[in-house]
MARMARKE-920648 format. One record per atom (N, C-alpha, C, O): x, y, z. Coordinates in steps of 0.05 Angstrom, whole numbers, padded with zeros to 5 digits, always signed. Layout:
XYZ
...
***
This chain:
+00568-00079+00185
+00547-00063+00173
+00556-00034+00171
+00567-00023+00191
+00551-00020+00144
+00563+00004+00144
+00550+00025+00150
+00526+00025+00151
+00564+00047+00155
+00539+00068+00161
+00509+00073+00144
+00488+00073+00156
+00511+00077+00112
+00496+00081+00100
+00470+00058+00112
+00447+00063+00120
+00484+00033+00108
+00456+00012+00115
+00436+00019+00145
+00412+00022+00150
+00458+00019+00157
+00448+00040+00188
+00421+00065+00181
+00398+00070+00187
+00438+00071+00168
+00425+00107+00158
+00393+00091+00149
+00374+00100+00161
+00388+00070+00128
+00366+00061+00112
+00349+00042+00132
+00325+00037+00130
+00365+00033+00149
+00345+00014+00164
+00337+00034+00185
+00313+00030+00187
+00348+00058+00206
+00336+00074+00215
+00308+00088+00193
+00287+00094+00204
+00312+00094+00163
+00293+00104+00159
+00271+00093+00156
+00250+00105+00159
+00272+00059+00149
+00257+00036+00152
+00238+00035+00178
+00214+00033+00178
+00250+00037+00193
+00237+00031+00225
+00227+00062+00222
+00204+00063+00229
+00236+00089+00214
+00210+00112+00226
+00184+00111+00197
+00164+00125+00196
+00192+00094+00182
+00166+00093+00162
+00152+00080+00173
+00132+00087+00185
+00161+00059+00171
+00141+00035+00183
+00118+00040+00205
+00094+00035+00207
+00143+00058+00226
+00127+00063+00258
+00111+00086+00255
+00096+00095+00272
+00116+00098+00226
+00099+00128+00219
+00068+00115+00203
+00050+00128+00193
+00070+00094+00206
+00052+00077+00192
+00025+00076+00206
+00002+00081+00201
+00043+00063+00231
+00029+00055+00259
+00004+00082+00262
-00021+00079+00260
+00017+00104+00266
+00000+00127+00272
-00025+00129+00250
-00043+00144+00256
-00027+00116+00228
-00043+00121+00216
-00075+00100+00223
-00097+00106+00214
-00072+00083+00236
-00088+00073+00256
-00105+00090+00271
-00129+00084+00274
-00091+00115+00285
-00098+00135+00300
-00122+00152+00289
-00143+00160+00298
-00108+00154+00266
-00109+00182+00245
-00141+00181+00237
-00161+00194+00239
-00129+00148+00224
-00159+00135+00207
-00181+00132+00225
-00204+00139+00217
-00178+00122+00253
-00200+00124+00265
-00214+00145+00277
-00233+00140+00292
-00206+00171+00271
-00211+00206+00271
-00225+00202+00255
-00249+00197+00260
-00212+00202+00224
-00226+00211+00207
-00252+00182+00193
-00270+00189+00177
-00251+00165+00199
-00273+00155+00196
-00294+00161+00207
-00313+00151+00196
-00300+00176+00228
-00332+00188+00245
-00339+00214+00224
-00362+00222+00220
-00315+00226+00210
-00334+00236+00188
-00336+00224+00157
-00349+00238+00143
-00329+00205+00147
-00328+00199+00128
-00329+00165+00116
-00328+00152+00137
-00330+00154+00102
-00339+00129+00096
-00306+00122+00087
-00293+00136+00071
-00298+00102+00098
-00270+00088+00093
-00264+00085+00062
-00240+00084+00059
-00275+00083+00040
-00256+00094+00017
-00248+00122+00019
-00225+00129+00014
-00270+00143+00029
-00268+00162+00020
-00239+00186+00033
-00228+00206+00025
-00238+00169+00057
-00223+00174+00072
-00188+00160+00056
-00170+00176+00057
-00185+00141+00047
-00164+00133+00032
-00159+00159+00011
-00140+00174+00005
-00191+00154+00003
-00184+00177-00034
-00175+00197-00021
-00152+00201-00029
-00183+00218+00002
-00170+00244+00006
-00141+00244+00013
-00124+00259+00002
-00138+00229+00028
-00114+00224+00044
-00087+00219+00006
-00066+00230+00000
-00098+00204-00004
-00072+00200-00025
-00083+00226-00052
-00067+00235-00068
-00102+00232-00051
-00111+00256-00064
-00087+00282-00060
-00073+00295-00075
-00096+00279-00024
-00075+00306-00019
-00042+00301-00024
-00027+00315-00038
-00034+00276-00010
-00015+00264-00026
-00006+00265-00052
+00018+00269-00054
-00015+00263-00068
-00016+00267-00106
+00002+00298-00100
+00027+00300-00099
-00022+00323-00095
-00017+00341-00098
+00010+00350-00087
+00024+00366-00099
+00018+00338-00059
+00045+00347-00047
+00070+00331-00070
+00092+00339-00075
+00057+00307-00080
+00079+00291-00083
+00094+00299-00114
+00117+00292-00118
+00077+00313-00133
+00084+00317-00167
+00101+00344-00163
+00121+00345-00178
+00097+00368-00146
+00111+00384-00147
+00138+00374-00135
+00159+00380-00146
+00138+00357-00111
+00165+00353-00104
+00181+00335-00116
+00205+00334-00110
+00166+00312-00139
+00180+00298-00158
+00204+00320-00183
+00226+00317-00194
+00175+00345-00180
+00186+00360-00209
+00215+00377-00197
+00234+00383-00212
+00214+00383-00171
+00233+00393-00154
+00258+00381-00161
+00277+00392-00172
+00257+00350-00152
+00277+00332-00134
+00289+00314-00157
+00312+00305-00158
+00269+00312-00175
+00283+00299-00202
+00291+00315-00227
+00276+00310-00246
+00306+00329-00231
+00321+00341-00254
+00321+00325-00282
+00315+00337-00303
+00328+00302-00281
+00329+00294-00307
+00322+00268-00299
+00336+00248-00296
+00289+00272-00296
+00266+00251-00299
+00264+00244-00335
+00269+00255-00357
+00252+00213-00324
+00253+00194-00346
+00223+00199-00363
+00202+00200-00351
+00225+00201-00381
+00198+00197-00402
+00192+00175-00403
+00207+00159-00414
+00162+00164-00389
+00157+00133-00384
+00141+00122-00409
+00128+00134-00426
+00145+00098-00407
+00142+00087-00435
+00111+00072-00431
+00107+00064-00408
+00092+00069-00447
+00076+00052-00438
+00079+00028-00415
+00065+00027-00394
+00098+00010-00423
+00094-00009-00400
+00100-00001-00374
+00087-00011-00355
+00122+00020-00368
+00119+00038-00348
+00105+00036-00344
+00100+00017-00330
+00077+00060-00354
+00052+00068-00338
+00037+00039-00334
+00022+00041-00315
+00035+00017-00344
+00026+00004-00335
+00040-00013-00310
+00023-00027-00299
+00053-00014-00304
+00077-00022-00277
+00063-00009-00257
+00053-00022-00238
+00060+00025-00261
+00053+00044-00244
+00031+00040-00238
+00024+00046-00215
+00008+00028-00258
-00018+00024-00255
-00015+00002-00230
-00024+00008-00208
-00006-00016-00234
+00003-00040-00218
+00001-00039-00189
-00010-00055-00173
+00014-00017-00185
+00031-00011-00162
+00004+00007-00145
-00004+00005-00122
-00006+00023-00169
-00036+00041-00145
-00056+00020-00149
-00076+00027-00136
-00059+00003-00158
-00083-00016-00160
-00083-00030-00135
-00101-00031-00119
-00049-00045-00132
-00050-00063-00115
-00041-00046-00081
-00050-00052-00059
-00025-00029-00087
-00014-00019-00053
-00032+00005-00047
-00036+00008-00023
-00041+00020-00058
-00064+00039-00055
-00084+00031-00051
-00091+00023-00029
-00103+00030-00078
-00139+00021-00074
-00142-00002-00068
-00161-00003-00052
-00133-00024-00074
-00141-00050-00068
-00136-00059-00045
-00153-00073-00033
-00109-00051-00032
-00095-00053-00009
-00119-00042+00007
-00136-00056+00018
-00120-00010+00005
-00136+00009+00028
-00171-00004+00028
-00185-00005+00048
-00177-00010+00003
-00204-00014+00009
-00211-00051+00021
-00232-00059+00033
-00188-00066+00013
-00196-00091+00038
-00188-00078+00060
-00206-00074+00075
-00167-00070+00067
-00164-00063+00096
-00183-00052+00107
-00187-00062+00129
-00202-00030+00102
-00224-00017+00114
-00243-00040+00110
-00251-00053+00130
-00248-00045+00091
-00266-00062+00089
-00269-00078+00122
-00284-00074+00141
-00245-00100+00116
-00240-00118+00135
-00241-00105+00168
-00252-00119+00185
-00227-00076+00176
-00226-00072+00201
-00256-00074+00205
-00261-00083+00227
-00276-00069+00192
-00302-00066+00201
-00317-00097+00210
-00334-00103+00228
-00306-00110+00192
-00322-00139+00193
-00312-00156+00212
-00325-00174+00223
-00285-00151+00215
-00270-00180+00221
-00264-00169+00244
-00262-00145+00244
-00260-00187+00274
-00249-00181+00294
-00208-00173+00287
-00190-00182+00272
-00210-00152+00308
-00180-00130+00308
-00157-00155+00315
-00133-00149+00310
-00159-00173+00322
-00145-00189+00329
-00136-00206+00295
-00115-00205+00282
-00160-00220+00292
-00159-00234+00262
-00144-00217+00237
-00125-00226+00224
-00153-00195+00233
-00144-00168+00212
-00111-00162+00222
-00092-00161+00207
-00112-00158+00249
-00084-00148+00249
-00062-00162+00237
-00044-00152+00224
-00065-00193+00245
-00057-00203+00250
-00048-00217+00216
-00026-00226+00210
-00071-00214+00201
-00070-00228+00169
-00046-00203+00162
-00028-00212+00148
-00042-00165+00172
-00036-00157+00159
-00005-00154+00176
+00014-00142+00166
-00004-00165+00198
+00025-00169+00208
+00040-00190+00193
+00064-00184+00188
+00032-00210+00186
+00033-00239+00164
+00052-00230+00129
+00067-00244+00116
+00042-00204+00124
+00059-00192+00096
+00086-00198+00096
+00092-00207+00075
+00106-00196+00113
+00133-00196+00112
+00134-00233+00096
+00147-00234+00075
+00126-00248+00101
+00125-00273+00100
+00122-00289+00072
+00136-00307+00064
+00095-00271+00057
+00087-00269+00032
+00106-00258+00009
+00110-00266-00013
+00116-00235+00022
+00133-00208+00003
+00165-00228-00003
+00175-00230-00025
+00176-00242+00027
+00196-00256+00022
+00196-00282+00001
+00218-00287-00009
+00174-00299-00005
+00171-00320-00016
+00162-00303-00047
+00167-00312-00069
+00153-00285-00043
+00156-00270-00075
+00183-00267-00081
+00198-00283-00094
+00187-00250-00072
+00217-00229-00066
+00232-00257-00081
+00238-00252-00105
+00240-00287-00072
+00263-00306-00078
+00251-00311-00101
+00263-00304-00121
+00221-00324-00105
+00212-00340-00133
+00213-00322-00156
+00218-00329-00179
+00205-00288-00145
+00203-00269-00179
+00228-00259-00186
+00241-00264-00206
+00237-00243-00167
+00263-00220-00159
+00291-00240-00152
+00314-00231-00152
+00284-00268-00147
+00312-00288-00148
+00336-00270-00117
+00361-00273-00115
+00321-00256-00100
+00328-00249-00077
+00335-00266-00062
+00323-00287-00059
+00352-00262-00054
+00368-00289-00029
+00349-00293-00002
+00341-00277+00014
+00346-00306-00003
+00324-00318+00028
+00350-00333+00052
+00355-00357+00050
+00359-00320+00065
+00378-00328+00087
+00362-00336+00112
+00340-00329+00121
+00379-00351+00121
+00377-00365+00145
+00367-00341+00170
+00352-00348+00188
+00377-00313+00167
+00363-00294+00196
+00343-00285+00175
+00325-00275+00189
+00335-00284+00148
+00312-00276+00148
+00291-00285+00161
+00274-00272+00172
+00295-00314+00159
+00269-00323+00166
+00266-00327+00189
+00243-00326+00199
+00293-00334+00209
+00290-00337+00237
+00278-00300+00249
+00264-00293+00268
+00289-00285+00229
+00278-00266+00236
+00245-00255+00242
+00231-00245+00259
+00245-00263+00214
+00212-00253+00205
+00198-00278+00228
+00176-00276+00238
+00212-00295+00232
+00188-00317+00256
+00186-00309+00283
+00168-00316+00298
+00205-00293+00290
+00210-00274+00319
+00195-00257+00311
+00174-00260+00324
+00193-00238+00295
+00185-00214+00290
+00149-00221+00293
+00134-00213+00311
+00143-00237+00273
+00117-00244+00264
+00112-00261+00297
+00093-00255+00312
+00126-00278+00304
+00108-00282+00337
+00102-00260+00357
+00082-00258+00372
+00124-00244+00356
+00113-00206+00373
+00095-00201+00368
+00077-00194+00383
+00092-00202+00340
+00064-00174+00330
+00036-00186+00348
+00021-00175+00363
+00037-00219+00336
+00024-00233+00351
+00015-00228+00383
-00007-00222+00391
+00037-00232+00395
+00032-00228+00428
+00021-00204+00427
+00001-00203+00442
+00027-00182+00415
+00014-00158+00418
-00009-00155+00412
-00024-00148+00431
-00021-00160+00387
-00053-00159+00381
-00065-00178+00397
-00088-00172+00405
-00057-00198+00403
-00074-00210+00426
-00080-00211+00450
-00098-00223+00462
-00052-00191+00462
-00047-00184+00484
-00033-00208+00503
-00031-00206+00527
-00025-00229+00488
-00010-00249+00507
-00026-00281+00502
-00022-00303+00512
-00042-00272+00487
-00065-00294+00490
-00067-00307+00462
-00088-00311+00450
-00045-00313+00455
-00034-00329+00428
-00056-00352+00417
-00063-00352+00393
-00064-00370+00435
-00089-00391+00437
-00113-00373+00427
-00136-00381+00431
-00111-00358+00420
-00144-00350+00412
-00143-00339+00388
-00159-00322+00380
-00122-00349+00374
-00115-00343+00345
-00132-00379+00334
-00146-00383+00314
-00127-00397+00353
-00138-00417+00340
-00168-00422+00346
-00175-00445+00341
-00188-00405+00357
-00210-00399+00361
-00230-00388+00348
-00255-00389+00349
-00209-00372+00330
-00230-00354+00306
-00245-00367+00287
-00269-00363+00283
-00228-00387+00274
-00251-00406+00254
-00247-00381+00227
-00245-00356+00227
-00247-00404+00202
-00248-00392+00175
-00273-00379+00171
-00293-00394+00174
-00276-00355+00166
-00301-00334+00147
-00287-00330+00128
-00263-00332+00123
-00315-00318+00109
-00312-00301+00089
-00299-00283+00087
-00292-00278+00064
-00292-00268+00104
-00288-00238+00107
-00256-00241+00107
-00241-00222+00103
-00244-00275+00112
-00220-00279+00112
-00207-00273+00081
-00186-00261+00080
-00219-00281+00056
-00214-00273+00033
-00205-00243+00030
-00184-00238+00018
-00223-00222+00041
-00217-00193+00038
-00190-00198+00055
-00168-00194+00043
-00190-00207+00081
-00162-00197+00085
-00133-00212+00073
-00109-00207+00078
-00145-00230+00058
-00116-00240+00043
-00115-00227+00022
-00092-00226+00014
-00136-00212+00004
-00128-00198-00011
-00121-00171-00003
-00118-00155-00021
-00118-00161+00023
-00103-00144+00028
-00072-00146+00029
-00055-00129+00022
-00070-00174+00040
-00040-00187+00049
-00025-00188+00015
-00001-00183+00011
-00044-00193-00005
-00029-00204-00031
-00023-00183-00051
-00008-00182-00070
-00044-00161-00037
-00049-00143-00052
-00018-00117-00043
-00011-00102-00060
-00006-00118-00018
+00018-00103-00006
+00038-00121-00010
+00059-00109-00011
+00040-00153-00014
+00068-00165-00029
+00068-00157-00054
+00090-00149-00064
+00054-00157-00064
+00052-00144-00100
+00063-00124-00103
+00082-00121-00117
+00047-00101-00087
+00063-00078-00085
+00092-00073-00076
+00109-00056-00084
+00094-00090-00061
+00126-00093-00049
+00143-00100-00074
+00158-00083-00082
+00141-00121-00085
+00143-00140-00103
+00153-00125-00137
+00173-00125-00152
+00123-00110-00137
+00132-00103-00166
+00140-00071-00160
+00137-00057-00180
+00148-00060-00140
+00164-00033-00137
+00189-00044-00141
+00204-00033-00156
+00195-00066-00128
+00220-00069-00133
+00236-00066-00161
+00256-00051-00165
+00222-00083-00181
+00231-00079-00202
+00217-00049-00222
+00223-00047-00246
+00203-00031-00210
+00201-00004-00228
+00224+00018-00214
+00232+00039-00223
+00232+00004-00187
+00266+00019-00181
+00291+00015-00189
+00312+00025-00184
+00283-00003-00204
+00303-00010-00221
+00317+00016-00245
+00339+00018-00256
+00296+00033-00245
+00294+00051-00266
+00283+00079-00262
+00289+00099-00274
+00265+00075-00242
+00256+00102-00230
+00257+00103-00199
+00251+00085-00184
+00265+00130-00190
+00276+00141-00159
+00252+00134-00134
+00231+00148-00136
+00253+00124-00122
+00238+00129-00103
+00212+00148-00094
+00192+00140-00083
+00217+00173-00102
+00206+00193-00105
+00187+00196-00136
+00167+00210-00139
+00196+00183-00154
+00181+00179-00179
+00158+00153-00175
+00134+00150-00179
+00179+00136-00167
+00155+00111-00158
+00132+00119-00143
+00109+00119-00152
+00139+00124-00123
+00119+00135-00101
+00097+00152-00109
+00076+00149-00097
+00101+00176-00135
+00082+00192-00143
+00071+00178-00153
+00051+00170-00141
+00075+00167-00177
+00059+00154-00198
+00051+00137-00189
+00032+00134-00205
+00048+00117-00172
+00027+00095-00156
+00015+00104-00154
-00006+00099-00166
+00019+00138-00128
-00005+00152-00116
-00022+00153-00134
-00044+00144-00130
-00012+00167-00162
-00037+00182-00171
-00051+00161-00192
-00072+00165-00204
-00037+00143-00193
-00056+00115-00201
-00079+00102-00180
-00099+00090-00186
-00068+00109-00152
-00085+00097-00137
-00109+00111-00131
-00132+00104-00130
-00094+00140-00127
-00124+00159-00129
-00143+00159-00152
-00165+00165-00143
-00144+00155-00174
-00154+00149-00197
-00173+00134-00191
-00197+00137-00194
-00155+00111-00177
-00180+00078-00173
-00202+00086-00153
-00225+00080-00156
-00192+00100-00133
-00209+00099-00111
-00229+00129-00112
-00245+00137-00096
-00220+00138-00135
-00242+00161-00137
-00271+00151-00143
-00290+00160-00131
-00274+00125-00171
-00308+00129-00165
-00321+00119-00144
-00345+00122-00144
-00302+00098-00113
-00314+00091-00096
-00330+00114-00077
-00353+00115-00067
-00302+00136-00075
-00308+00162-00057
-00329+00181-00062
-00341+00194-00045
-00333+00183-00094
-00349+00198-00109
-00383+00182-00107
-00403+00195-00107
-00383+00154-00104
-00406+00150-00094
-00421+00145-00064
-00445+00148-00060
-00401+00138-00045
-00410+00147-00021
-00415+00165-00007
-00431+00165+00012
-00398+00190-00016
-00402+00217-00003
-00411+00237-00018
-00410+00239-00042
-00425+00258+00004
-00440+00279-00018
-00421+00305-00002
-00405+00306+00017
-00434+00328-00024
-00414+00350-00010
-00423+00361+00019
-00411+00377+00034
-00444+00350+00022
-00450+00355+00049
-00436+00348+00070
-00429+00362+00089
-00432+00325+00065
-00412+00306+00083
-00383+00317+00079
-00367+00301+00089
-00371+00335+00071
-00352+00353+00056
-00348+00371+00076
-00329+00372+00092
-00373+00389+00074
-00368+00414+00092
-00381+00409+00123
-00373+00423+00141
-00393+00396+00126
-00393+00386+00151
-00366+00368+00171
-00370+00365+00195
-00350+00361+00163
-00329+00348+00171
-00314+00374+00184
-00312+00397+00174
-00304+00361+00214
-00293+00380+00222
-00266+00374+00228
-00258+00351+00226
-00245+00399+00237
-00224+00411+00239
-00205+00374+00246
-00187+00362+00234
-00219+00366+00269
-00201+00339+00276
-00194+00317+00241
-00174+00306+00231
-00221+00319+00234
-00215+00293+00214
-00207+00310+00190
-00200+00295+00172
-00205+00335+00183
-00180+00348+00164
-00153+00353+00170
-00137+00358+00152
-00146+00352+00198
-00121+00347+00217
-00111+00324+00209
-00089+00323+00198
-00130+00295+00213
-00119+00272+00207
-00112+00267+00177
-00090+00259+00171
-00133+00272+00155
-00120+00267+00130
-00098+00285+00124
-00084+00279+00105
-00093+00302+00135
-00067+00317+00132
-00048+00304+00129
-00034+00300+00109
-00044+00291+00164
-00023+00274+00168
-00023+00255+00156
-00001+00252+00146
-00038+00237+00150
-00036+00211+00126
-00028+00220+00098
-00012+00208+00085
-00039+00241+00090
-00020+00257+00066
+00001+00257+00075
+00016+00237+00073
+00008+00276+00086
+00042+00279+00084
+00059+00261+00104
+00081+00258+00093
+00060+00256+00115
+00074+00235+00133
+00070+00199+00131
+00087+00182+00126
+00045+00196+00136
+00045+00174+00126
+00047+00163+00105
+00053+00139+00106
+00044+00174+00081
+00035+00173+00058
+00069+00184+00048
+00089+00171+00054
+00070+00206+00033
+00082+00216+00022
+00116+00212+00036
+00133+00203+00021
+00122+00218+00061
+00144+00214+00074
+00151+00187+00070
+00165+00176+00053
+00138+00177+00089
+00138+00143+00097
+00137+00123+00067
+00151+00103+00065
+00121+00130+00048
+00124+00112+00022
+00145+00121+00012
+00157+00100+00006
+00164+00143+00005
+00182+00147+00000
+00206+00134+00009
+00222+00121-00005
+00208+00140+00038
+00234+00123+00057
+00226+00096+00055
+00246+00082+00056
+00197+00074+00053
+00205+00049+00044
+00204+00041+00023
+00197+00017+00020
+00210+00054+00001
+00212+00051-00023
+00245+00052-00039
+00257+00043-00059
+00249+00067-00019
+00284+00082-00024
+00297+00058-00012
+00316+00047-00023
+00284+00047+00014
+00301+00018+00032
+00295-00002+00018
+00313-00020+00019
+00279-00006+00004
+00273-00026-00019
+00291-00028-00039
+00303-00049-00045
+00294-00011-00050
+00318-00005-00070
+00353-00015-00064
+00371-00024-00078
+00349-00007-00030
+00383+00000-00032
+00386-00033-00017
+00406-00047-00021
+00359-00044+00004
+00362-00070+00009
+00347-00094+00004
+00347-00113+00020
+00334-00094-00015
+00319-00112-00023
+00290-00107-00015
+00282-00089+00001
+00274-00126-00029
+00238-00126-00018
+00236-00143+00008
+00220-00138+00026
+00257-00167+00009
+00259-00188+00031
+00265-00180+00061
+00253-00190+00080
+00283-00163+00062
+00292-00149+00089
+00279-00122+00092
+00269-00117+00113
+00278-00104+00073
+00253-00085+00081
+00234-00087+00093
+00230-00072+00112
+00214-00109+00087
+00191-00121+00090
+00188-00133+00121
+00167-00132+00135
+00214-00145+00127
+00224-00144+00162
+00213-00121+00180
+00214-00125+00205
+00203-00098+00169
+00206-00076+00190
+00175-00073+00195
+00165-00060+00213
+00161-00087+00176
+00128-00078+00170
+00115-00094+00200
+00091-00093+00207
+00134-00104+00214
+00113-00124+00243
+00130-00087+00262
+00130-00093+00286
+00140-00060+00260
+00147-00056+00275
+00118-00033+00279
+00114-00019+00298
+00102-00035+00257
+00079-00020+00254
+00058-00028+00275
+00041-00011+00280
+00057-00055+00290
+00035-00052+00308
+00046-00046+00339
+00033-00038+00358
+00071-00053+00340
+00083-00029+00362
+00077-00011+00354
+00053-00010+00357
+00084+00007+00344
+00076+00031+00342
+00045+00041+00345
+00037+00059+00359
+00033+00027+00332
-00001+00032+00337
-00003+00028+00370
-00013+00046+00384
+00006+00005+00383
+00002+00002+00405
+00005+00030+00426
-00012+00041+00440
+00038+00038+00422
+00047+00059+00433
+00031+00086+00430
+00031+00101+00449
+00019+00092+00407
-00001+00114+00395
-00027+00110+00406
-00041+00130+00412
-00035+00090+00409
-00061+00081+00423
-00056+00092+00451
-00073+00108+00460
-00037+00085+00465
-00031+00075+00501
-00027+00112+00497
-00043+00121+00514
-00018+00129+00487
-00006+00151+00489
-00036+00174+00483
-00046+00188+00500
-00043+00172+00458
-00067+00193+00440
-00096+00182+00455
-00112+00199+00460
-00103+00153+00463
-00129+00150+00458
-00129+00136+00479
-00142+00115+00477
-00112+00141+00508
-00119+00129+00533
-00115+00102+00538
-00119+00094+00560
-00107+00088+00520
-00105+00053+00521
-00084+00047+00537
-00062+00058+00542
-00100+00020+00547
-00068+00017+00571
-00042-00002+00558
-00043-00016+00538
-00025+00002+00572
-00001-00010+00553
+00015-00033+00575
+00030-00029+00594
+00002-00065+00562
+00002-00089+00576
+00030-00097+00585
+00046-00080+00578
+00040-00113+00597
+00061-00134+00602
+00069-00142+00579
+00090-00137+00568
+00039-00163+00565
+00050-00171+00535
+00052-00155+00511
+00059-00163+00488
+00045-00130+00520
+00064-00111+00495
+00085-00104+00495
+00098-00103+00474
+00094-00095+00521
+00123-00102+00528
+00138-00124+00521
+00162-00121+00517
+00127-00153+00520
+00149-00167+00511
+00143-00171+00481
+00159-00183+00468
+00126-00163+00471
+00116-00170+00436
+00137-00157+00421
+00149-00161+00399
+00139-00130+00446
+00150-00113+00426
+00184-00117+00423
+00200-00113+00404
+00189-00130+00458
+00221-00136+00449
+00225-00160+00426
+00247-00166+00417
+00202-00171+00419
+00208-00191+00396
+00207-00183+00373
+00223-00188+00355
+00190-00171+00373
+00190-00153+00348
+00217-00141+00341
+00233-00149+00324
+00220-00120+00356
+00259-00106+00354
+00274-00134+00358
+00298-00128+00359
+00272-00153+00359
+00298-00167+00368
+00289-00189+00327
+00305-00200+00312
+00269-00186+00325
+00271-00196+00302
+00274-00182+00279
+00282-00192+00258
+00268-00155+00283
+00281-00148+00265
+00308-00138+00260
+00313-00130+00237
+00333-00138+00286
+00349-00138+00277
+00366-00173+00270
+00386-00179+00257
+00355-00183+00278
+00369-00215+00273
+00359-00221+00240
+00369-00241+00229
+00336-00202+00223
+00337-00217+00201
+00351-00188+00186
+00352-00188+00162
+00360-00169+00198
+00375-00150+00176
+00404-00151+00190
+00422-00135+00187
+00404-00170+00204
+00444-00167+00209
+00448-00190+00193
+00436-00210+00201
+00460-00192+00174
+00480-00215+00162
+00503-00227+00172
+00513-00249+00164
+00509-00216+00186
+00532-00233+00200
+00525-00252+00230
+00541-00265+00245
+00503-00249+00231
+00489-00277+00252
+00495-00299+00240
+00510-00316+00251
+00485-00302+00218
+00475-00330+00207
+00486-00317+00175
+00477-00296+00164
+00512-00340+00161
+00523-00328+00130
+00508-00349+00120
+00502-00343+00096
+00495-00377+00129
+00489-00395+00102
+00471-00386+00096
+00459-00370+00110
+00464-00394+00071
+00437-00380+00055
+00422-00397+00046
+00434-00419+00043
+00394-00397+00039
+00381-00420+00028
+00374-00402-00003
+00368-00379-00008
+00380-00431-00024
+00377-00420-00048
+00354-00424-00054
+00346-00447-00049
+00336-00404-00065
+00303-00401-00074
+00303-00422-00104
+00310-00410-00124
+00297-00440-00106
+00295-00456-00133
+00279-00450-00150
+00255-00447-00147
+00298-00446-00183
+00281-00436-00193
+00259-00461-00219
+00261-00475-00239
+00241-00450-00200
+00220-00472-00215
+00215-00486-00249
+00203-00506-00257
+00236-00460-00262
+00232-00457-00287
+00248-00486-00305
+00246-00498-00327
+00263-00488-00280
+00283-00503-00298
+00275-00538-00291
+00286-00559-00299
+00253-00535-00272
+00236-00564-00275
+00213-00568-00295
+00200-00588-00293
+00207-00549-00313
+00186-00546-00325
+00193-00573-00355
+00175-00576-00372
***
């Protein structure tokens, strides 16, 4: 493994785990504000950091063509508004265990895209990987208590969270191919400000400006940080790892997000930090490096392409 890949999967693992903190963030700023509205500001302020530093960082940006903007539409429909508003949706309805756990599950979805659309190689440590990785996240949101995943029973509320899950492979999915052509930093804006778009008339009808100027200092602290770090930093660095390593092994790093929440919890908001987070989490790290080293495991399984049974 060469340095550069080193260099991309380190930035992989501080996006991901910069992710985690937004767990923190969001549950600040939700005591003032209603969960779209809190999305719309957060990629709102985002927009605004992210067009000047596109106009900065890209010199000889591309003039997008219609289907462009519709790609881009794509991309804020499904990884912005659609994404952010089942996830709020769902943290509210669904027990933290069930939700986490549908949205630890993405790596899984994004890879079985990633081979059937993108013709991405699906290897033998991906998946031994992503099955280590994805049993950590596990032990962690349940705290060790794996058996009470088969206790929940199908709801409704399970629909919102798969369309969260389908709605961040998509996004994974079809960034890949608008990097084909535009930088990381281009991708990343133009979702945003597609996504802020969508989620403006939700924000615009739950909140009044009252609820505006009453919001205090903590929950404008938090959308800060989900602007620029979570948001703006963090979509950038996994958008760029997407590019340089695929949607399939990127997507490996997304179980390292509820360590991180865990660690941010046990640290910011007093929570204690279990036995079985300790070992969730060595599964987690141990799976994600077993599905981004290639030299564990060289055979590969070929993704079939369906087309040619048609």
């Amino acid at each position: 493994m060469n340095k550069k890949t080193w260099i991309i999967y380190i930035m992989l693992f501080i996006a991901t785990a910069t992710w985690g903190s937004a767990f923190i963030a969001g549950k600040i700023a939700v005591q003032s504000f209603e969960p779209a509205t809190v999305a719309f500001l957060r990629f709102l302020g985002a927009a605004v950091l992210l067009f000047p530093l596109m106009w900065i960082m890209e010199k000889n940006q591309k003039k997008p063509t219609l289907k462009d903007y519709g790609l881009f539409a794509v991309l804020g429909l499904t990884g912005i508004a659609l994404y952010n508003i089942c996830f709020f949706i769902a943290t509210k309805q669904a027990p933290v265990i069930k939700s986490s756990l549908f949205i630890a599950s993405n790596p899984v979805l994004i890879v079985l895209l990633s081979g059937l659309f993108l013709k991405e190689k699906i290897t033998r440590n991906h998946i031994i990987g992503m099955v280590i990785a994805l049993t950590g996240a596990a032990f962690i949101i349940t705290d060790g208590h794996i058996l009470t995943l088969f206790t929940l029973g199908f709801e409704t509320i399970d629909f919102v969270l798969l369309g969260a899950v389908i709605s961040w492979a998509l996004y994974s999915v079809v960034g890949k191919v608008v990097l084909k052509k535009y930088s990381a930093v281009e991708s990343t804006t133009y979702a945003v400000a597609f996504g802020t778009v969508f989620l403006a008339p939700f924000a615009f009808a739950e909140t009044t400006w009252q609820d505006i100027t009453q919001a205090n200092v903590s929950t404008w602290v938090a959308i800060a940080h989900m602007s620029i770090f979570v948001t703006v930093v963090s979509f950038i660095m996994y958008y760029y790892g997407i590019k340089e390593v695929g949607a399939a092994k990127a997507s490996i790093f997304i179980n390292v997000m509820p360590v991180s929440a865990v660690l941010m919890a046990t640290i910011y908001l007093g929570e204690s930090f279990t036995l079985a987070h300790g070992i969730g989490a060595a599964f987690v790290l141990s799976g994600v490096f077993i599905g981004t080293n290639t030299r564990l495991f060289k055979r590969k399984i070929q993704v079939v392409n369906i087309t040619e049974y048609r």
